[in-house]
C-alpha positions as CSV (number, residue, x, y, z in Angstrom):
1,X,18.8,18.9,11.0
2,X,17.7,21.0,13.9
3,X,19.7,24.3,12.5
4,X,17.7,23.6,9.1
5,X,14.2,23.9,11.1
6,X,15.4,26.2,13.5
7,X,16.3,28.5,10.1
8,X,13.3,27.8,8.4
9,X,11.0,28.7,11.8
10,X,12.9,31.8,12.6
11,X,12.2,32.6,8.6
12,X,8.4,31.9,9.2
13,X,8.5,34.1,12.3
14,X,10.3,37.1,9.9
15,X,7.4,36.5,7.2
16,X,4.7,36.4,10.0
17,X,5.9,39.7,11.3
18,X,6.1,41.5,8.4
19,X,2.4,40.4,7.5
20,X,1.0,41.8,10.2
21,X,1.2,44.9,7.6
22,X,-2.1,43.5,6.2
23,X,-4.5,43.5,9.1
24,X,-6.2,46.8,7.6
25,X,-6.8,44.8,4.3
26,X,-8.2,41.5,6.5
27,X,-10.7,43.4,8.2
28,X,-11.3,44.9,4.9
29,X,-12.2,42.0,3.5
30,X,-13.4,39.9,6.3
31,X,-16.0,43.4,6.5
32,X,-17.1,43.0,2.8
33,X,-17.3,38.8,3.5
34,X,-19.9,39.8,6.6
35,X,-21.7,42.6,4.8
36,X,-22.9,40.2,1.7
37,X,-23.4,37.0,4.0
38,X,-25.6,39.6,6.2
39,X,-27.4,40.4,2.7
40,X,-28.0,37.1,1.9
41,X,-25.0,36.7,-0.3
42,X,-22.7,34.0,-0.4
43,X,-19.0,33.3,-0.3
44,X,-17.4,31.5,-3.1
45,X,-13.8,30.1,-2.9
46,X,-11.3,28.8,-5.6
47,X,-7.5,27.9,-6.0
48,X,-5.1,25.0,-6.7
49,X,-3.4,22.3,-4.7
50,X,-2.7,23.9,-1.3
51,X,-5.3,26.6,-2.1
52,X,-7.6,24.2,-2.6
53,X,-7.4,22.6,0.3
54,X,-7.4,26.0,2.0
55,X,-10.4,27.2,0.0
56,X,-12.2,23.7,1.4
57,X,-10.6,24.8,4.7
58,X,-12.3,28.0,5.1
59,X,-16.1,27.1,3.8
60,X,-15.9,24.0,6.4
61,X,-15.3,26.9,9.0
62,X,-17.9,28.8,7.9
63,X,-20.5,26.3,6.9
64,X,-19.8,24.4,10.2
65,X,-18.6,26.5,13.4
66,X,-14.7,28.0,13.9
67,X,-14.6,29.2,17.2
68,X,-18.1,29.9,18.5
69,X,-21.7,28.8,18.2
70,X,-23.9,30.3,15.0
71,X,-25.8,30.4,12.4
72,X,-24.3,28.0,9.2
73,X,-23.0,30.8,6.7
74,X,-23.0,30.4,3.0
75,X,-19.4,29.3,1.6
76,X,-18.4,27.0,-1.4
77,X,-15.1,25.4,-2.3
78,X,-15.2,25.7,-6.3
79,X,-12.6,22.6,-5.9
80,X,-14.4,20.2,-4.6
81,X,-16.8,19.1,-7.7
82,X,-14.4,16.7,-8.9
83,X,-16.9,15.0,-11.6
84,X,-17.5,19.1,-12.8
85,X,-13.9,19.8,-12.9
86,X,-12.6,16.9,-14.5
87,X,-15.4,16.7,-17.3
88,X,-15.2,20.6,-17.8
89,X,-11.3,20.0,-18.2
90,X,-11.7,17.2,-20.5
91,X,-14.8,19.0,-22.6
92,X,-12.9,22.2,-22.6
93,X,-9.8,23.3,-20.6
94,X,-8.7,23.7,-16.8
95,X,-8.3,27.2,-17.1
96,X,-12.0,28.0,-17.3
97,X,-13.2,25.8,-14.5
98,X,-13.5,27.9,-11.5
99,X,-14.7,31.2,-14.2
100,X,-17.9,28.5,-15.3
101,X,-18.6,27.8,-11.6
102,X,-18.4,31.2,-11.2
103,X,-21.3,31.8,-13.8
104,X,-23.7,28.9,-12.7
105,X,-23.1,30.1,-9.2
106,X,-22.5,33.7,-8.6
107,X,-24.5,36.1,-8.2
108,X,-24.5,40.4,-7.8
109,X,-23.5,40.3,-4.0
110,X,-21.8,37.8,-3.8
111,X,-18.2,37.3,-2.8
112,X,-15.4,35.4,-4.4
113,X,-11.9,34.8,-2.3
114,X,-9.3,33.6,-5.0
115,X,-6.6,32.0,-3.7
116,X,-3.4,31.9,-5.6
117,X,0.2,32.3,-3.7
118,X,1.9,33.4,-7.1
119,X,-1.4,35.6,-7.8
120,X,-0.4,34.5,-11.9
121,X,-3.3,31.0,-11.7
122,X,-4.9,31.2,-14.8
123,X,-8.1,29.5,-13.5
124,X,-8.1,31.6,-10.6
125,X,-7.4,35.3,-12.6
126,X,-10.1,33.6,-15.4
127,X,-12.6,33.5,-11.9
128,X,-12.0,37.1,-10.7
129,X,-12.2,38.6,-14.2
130,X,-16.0,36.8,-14.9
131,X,-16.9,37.3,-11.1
132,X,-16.0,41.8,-11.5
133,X,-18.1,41.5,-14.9
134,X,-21.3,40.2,-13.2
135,X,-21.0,42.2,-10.1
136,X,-19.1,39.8,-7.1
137,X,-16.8,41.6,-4.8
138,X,-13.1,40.1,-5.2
139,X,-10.7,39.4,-3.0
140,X,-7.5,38.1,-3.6
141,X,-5.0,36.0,-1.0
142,X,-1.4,36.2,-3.0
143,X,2.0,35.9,-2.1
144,X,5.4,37.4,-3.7
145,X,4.5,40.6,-5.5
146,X,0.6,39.8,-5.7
147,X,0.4,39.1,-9.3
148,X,-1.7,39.8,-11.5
149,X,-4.3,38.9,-9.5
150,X,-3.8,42.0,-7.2
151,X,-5.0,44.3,-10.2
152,X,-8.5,42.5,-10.5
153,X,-9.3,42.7,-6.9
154,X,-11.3,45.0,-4.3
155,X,-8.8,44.1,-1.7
156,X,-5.9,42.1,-1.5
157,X,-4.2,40.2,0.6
158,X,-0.5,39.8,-0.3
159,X,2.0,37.7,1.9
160,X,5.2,39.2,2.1
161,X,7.7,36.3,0.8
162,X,8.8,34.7,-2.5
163,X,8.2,31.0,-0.8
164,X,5.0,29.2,-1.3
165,X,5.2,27.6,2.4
166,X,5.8,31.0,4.0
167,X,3.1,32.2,1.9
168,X,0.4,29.7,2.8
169,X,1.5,30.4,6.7
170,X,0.3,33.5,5.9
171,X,-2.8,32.5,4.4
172,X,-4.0,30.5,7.1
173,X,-3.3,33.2,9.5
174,X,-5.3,35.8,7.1
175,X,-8.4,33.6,7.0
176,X,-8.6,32.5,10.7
177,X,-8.5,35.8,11.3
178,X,-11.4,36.7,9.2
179,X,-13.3,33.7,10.2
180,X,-12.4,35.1,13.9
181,X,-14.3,38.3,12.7
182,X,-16.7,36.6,10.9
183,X,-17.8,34.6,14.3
184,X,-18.0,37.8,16.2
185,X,-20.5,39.2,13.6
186,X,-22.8,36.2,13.2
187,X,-22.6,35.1,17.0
């Protein structure tokens, strides 16, 4: 048992290290997140499962505190409206639930962070597409080869590995990093 976390650690470390490739496109984005929160703008956040939770994870740091003392910052988790999500997907269909939120709620300036380590979530590419037509910045956090999510985003955020826990390692790392950034602005 210890070899199999030992291997799976020392993987994790190789991933981690070859991620640090995408600081330029983390203060990229963590740069465009600042500039429309400094206009008044707004973050918005959507992805499934473990995305979710991460997409929950990142607006509590930003509504609440991360590291240092400031202002509360605008940032919404699209996944938590449970009584929207599950009467939009019964109505209509799950792929169209973050793109609606993204219509009641978005607005020119604003940002939207899609989370997807695949970069192929229907809901989540649905989202980008409707958020470039009425004038959001994109991001994307991604995994393997980006998907097709890294074609409908201003800057993208791929973690190098073909494994979804590697990949969400990654993410974490990505959006502390930004919230890191986001503190020193705002503090």
């Amino acid at each position: 048992m210890q070899k199999t976390v030992e291997a799976s650690l020392q993987e994790s470390l190789k991933v981690k290290s070859n991620f640090i490739e995408s600081a330029p496109q983390i203060v990229q984005a963590a740069q465009l997140i600042v500039q429309s929160l400094k206009a008044g703008g707004k973050l918005l956040i959507c992805g499934n499962g473990g995305s979710a939770a991460d997409s929950q994870h990142i607006a509590a740091e930003l509504m609440g505190r991360f590291q240092t003392e400031r202002p509360a910052l605008a940032a919404i988790a699209l996944s938590v409206d449970s009584s929207f999500m599950t009467a939009w997907s019964n109505d209509y269909n799950f792929d169209s639930i973050f793109e609606r939120q993204v219509m009641g709620l978005g607005k020119v300036g604003d940002v939207l962070l899609c989370i997807s380590t695949s970069g192929n979530s229907k809901n989540v590419l649905k989202a980008a597409k409707k958020a470039n037509e009425i004038g959001l910045t994109t991001i994307a956090l991604s995994g393997k080869d980006g998907g097709q999510l890294r074609e409908l985003c201003a800057v993208s955020i791929i973690a190098p590995s073909d494994k979804t826990a590697h990949i969400q390692e990654c993410h974490i790392a990505a959006y502390h990093s930004i919230c890191e950034i986001i503190d020193r602005e705002f503090s």
